[in-house]
N, C-alpha and C positions, 0 to 999 in steps of 0.2 A: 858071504864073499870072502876072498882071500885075506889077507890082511895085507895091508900098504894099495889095494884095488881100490878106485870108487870111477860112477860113473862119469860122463861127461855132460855138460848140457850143450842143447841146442840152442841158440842164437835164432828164434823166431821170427822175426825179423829179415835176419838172411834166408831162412827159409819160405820166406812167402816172397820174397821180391824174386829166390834166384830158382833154375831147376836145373839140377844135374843130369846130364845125357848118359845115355847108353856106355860112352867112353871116358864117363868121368869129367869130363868140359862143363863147364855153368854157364850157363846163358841167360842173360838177364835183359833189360828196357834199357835203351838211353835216355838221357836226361831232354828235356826240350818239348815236353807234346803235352805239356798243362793249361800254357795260356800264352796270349799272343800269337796265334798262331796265323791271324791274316798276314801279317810281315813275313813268313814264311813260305817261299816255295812247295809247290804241290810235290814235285819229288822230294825232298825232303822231310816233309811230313809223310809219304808213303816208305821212304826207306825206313825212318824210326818206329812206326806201324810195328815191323817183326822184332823179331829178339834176336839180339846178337850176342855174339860169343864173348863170355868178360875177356879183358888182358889178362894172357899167359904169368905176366910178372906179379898179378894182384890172384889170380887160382889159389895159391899155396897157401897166403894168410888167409882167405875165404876159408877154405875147406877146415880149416881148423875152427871155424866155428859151425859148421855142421858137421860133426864127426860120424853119427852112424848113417849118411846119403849116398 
C-alpha cells in the first residue's frame, strides 16, 4: 500500500442492524417491537413491522462507520 494509506474498518454492528439502498439511504427497525406489545396498538405494531428510512441528520455520522457500503 501507498504510505500514509490504511484501510477502514467496518462497524459490524451498524452493518447488520442497518442496509443501504440503491440511493445510498439506510434503513433501519424502530425501537418498540421487543416486549409489551399488548399495550400497544395493532396499527402500531404493523407500522414498526417495516423498515424505515434512518433521519437524514444521523446518515452522515452512520455512513462513516460503514465506509465500503
Amino acid at each position: 500500500m501507498a504510505k500514509g494509506r490504511f484501510k477502514l474498518k467496518t462497524v459490524k454492528g451498524v452493518k447488520a442492524r442497518l442496509k443501504v439502498t440503491g440511493t445510498g439511504k439506510l434503513l433501519g427497525h424502530r425501537a418498540g417491537r421487543r416486549h409489551l406489545l399488548h399495550g400497544k396498538r395493532a396499527k402500531l405494531k404493523r407500522h414498526l413491522r417495516r423498515a424505515q428510512l434512518v433521519a437524514f441528520v444521523d446518515q452522515r455520522k452512520i455512513k462513516t462507520l460503514i465506509p465500503y457500503a
